[in-house]
VMD Tcl script that builds the backbone (N, CA, C; Angstrom):
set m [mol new atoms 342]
animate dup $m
set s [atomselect $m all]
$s set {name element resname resid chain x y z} {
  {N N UNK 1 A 16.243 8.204 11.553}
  {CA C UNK 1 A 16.272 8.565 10.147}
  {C C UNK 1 A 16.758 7.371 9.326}
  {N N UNK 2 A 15.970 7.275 8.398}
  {CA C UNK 2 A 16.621 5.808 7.618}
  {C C UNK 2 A 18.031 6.165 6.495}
  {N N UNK 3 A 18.312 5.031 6.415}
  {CA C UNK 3 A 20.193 5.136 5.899}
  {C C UNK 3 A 19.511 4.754 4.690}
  {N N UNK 4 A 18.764 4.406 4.254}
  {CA C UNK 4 A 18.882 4.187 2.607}
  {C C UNK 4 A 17.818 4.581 1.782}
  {N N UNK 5 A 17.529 5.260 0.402}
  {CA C UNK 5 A 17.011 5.234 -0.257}
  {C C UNK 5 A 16.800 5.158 -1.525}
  {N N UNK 6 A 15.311 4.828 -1.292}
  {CA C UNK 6 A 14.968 3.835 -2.819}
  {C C UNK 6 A 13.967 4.457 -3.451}
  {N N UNK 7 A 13.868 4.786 -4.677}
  {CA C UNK 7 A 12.773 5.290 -5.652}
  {C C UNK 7 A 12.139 3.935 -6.381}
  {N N UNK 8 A 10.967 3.849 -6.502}
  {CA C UNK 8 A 9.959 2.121 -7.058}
  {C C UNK 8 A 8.913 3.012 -7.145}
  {N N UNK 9 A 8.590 2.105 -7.987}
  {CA C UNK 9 A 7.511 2.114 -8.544}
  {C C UNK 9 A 6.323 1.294 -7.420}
  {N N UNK 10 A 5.158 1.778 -7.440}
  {CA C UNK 10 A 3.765 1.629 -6.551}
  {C C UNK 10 A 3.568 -0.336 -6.562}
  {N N UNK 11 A 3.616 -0.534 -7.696}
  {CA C UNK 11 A 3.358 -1.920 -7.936}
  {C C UNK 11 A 4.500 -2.739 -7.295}
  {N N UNK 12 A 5.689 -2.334 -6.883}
  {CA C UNK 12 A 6.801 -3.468 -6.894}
  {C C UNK 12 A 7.116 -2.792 -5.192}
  {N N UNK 13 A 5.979 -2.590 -4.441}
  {CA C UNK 13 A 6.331 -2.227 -2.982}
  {C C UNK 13 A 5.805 -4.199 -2.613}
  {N N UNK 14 A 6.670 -4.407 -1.144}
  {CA C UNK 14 A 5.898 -5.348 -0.911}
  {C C UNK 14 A 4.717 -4.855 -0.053}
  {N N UNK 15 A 4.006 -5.844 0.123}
  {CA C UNK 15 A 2.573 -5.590 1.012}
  {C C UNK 15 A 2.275 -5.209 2.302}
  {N N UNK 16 A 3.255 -5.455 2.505}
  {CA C UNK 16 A 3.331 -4.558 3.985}
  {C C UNK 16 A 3.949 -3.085 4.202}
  {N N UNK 17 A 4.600 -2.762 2.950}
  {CA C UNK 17 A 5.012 -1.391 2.838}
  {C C UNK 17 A 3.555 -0.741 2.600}
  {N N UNK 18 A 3.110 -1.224 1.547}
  {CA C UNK 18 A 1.937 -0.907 0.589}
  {C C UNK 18 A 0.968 -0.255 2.084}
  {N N UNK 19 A 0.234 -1.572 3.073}
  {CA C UNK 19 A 0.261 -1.825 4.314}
  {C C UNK 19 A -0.008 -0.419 4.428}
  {N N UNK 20 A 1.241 -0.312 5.670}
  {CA C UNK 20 A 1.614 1.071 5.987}
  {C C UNK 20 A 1.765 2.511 5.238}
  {N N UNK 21 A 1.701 2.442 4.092}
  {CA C UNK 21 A 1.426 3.626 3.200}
  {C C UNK 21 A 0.210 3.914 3.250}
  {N N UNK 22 A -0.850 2.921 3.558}
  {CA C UNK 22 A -1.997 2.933 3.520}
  {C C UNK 22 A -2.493 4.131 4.708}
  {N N UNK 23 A -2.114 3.135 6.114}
  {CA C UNK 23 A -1.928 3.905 7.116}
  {C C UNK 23 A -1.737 5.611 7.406}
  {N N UNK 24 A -0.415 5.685 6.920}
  {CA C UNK 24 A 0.316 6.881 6.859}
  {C C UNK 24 A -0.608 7.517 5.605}
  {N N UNK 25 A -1.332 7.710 5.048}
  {CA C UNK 25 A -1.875 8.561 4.044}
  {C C UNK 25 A -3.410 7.914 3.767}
  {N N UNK 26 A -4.316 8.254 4.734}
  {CA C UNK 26 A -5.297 7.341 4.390}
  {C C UNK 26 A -6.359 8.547 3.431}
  {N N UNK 27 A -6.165 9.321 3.304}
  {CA C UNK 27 A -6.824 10.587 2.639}
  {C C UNK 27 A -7.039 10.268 0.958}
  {N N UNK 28 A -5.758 9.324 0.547}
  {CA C UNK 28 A -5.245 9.319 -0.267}
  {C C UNK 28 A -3.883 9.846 -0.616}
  {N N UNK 29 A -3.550 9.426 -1.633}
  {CA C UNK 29 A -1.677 9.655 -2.097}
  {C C UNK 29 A -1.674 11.125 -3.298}
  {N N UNK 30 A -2.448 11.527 -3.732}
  {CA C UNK 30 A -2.995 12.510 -4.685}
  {C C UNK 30 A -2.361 13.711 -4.144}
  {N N UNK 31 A -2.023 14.211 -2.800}
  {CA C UNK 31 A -2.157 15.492 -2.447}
  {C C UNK 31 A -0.600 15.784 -1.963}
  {N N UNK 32 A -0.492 14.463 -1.935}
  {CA C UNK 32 A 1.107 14.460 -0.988}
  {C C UNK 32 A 2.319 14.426 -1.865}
  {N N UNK 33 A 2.267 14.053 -2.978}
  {CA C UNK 33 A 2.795 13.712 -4.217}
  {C C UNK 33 A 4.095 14.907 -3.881}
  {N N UNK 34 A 5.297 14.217 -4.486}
  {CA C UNK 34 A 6.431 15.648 -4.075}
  {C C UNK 34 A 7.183 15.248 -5.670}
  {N N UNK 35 A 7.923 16.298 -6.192}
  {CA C UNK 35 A 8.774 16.414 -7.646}
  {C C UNK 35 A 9.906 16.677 -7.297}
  {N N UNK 36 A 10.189 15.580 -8.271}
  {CA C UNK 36 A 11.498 16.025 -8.131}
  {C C UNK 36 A 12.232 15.606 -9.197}
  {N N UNK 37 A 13.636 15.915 -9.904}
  {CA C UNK 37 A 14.024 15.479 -11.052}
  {C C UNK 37 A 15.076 14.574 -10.975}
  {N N UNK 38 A 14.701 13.545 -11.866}
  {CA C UNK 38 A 15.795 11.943 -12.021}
  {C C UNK 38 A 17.226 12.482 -12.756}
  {N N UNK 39 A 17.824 11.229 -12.441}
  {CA C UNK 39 A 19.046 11.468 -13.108}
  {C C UNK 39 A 19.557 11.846 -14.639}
  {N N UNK 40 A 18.385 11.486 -14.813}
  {CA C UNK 40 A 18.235 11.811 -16.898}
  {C C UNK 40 A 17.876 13.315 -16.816}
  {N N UNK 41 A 17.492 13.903 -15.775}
  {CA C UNK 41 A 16.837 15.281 -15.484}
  {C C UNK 41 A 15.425 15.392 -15.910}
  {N N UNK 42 A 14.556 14.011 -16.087}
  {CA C UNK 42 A 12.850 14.751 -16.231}
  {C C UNK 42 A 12.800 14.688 -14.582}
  {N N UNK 43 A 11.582 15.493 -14.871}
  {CA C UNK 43 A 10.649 15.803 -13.465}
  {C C UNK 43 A 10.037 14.419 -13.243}
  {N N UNK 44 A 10.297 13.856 -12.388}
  {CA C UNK 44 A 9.074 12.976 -11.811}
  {C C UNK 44 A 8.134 13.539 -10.231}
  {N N UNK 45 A 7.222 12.606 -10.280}
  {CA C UNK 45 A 6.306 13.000 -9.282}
  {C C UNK 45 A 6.564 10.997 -8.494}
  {N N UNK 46 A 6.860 11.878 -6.973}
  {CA C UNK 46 A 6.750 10.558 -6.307}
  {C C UNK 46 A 5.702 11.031 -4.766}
  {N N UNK 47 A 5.227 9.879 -3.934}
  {CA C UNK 47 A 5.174 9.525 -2.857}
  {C C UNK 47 A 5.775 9.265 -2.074}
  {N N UNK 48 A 6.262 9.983 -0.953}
  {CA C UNK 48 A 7.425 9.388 0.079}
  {C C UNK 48 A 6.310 8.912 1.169}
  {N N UNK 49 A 7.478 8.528 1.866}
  {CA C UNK 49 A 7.418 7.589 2.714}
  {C C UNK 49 A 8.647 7.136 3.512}
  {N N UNK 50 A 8.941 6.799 4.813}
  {CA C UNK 50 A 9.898 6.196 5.667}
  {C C UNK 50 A 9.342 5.465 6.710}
  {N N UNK 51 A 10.296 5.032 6.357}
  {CA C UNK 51 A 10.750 3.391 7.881}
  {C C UNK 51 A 11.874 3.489 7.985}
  {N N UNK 52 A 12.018 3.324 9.552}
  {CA C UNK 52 A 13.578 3.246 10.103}
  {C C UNK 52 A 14.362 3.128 9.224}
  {N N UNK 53 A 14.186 1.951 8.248}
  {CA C UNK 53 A 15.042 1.683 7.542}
  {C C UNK 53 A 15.584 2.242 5.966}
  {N N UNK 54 A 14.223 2.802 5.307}
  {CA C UNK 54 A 14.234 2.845 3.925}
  {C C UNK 54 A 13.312 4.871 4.191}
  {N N UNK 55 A 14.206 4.762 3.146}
  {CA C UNK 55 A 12.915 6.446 2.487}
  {C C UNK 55 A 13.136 5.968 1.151}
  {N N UNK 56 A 11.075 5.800 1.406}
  {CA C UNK 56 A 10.801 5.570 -0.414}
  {C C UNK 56 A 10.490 6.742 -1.133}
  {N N UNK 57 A 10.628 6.860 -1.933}
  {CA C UNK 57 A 9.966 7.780 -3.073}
  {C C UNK 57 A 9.443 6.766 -3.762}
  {N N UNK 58 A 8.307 6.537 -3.876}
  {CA C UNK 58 A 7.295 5.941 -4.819}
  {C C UNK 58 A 6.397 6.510 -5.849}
  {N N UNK 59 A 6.955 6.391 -7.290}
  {CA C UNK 59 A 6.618 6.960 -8.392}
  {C C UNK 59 A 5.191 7.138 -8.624}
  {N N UNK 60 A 4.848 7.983 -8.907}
  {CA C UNK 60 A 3.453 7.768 -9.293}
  {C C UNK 60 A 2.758 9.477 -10.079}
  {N N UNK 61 A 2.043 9.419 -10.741}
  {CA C UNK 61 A 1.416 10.675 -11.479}
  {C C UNK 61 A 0.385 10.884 -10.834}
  {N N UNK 62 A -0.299 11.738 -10.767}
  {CA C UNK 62 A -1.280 12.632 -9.821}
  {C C UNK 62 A -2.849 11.772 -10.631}
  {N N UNK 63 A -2.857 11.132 -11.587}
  {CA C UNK 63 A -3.695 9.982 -12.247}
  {C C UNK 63 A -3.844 8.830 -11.702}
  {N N UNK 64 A -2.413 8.668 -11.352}
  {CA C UNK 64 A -1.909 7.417 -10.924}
  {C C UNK 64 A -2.068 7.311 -9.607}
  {N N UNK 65 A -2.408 8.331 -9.365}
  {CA C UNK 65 A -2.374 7.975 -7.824}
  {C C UNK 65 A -3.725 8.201 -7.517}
  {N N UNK 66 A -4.863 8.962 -8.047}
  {CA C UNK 66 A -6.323 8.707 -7.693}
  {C C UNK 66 A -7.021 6.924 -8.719}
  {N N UNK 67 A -6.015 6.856 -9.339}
  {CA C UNK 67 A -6.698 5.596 -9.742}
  {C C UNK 67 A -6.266 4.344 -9.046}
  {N N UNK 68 A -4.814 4.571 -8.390}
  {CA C UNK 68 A -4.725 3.274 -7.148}
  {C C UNK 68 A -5.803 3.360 -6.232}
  {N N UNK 69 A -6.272 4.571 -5.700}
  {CA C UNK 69 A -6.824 4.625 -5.033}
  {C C UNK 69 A -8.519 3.862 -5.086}
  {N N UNK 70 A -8.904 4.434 -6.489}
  {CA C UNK 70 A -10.054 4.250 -6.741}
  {C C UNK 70 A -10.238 2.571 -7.048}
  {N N UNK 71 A -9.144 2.088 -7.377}
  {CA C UNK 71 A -9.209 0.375 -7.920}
  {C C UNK 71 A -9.299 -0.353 -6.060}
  {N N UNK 72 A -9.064 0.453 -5.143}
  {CA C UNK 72 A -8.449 -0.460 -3.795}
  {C C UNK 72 A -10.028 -0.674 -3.356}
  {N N UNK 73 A -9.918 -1.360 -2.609}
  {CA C UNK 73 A -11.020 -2.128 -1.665}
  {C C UNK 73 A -11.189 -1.475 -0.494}
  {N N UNK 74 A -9.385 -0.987 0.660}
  {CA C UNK 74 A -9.102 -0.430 1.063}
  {C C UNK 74 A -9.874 0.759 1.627}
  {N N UNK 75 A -10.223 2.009 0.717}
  {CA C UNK 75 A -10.459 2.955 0.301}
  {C C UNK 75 A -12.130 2.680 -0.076}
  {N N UNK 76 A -13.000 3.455 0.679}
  {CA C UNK 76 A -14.490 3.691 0.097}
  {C C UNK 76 A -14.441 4.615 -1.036}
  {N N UNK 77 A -15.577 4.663 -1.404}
  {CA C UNK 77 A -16.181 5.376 -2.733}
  {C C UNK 77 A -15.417 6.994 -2.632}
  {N N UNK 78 A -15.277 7.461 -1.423}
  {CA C UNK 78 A -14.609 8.920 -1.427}
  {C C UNK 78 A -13.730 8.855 -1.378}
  {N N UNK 79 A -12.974 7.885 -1.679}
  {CA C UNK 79 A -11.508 7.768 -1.451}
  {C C UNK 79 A -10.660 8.065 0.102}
  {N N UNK 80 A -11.492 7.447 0.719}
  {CA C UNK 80 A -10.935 7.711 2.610}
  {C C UNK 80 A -10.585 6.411 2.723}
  {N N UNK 81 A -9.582 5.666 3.570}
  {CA C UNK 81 A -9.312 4.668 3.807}
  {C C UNK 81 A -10.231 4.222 4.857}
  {N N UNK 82 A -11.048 2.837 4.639}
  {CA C UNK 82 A -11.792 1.919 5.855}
  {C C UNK 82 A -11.375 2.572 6.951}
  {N N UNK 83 A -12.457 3.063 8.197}
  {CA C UNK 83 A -12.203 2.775 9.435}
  {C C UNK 83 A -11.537 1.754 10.086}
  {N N UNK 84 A -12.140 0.420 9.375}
  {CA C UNK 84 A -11.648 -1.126 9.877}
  {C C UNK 84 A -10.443 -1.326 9.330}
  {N N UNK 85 A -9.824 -0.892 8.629}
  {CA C UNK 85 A -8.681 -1.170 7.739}
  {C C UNK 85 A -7.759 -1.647 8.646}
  {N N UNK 86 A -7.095 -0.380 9.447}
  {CA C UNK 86 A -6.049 -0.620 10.605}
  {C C UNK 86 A -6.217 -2.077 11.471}
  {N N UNK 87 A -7.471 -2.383 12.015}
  {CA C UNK 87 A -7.551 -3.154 12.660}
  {C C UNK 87 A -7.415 -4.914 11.738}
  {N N UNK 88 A -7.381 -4.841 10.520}
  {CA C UNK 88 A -6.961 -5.915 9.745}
  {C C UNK 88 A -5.318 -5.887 9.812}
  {N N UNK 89 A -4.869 -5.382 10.198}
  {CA C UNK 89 A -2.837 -5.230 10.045}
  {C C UNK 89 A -2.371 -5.379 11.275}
  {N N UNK 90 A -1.505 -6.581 11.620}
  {CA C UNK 90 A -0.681 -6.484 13.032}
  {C C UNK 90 A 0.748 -5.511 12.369}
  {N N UNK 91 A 1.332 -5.967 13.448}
  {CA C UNK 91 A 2.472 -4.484 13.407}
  {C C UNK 91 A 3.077 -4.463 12.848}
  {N N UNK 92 A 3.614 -5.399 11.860}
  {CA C UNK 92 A 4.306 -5.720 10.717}
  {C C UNK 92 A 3.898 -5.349 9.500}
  {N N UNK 93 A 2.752 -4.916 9.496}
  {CA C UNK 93 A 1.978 -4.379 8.362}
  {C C UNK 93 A 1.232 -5.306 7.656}
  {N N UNK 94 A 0.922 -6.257 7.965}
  {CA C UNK 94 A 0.902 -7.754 7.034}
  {C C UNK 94 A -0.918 -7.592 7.734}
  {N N UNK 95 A -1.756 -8.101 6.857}
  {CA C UNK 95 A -2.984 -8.365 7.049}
  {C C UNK 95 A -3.371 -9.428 8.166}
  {N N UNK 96 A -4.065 -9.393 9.385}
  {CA C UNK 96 A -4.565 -10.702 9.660}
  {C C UNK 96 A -5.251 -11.390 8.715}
  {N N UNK 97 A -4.755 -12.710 8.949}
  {CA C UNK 97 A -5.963 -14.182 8.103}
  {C C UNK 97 A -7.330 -14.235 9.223}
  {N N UNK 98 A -8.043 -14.907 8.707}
  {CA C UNK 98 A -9.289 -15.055 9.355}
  {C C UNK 98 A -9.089 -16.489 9.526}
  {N N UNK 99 A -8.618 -17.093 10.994}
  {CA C UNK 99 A -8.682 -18.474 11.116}
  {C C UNK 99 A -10.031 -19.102 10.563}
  {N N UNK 100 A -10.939 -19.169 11.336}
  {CA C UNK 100 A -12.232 -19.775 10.794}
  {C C UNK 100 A -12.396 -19.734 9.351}
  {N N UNK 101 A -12.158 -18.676 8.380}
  {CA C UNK 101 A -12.186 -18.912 6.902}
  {C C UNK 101 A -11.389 -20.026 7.204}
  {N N UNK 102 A -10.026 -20.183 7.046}
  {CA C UNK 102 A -9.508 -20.789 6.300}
  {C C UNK 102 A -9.558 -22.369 6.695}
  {N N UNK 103 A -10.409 -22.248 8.036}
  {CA C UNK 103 A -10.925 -23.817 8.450}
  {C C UNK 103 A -11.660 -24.151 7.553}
  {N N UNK 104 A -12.615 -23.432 7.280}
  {CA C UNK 104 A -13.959 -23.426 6.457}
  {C C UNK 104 A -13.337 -23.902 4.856}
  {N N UNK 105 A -12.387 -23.071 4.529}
  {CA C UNK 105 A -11.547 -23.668 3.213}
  {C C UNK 105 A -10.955 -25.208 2.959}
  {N N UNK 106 A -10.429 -24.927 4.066}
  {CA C UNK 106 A -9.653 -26.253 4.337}
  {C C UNK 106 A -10.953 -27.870 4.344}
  {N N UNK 107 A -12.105 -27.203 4.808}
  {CA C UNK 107 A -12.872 -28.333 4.962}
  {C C UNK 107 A -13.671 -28.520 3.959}
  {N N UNK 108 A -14.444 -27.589 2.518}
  {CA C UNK 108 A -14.729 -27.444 1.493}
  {C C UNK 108 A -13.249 -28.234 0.831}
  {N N UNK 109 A -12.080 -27.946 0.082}
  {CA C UNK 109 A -11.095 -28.315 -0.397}
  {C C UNK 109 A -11.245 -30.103 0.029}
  {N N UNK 110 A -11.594 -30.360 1.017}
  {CA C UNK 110 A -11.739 -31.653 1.596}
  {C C UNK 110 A -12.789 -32.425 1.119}
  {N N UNK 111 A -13.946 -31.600 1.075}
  {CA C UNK 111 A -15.152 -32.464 0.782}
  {C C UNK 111 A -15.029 -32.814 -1.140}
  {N N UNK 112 A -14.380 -31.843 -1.884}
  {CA C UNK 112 A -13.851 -31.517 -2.829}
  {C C UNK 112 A -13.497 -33.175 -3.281}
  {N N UNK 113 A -12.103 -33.271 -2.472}
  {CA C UNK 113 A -11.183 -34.176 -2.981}
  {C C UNK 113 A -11.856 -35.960 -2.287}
  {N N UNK 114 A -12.840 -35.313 -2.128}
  {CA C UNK 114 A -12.959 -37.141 -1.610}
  {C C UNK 114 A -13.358 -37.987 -2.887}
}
mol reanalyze $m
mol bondsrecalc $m
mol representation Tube
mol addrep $m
């Protein structure tokens, strides 16, 4: 069970949380959405989420959360997350690079600067 938690906002997760949220809710974030009320006492609507370490509540409106969806790359036209998706993330959550791109970059950038 994680010892700490944090309420953020969708935009200010890093990318490997983001990552694994992906994972853990590939349906989309729309359905899972939980309320609850802040310290000022409005209602907000968040996304949870845990890691060993952290339970997020990640803010988001039931808008807000079919339109992350709909802006991602991630996510096809029905809003299901890529089959291939998973297999782009080692276990850290972090995307593999594509060595060969970035040879290919590296050697364009080159022909570039001569």
């Amino acid at each position: 069970m994680a010892s700490k938690r944090i309420v953020i906002d969708y935009e200010k997760l890093p990318e490997d949380v983001v990552n694994r949220i992906k994972i853990e809710y590939p349906d989309g974030f729309e359905e899972n959405l939980v309320t609850f009320t802040n310290a000022q006492g409005a209602y907000v609507s968040a996304l949870p989420f845990e890691t060993e370490e952290i339970y997020y509540l990640v803010r988001m409106t039931e808008s807000e959360a079919r339109q992350i969806i709909k802006d991602d790359d991630d996510y096809d036209d029905t809003g299901k997350l890529r089959d291939d998706f998973e297999e782009d993330i080692n276990e850290d959550g972090e995307k593999y690079l594509d060595d060969n791109m970035d040879e290919a970059e590296n050697i364009k950038d080159d022909n570039y600067n001569v």
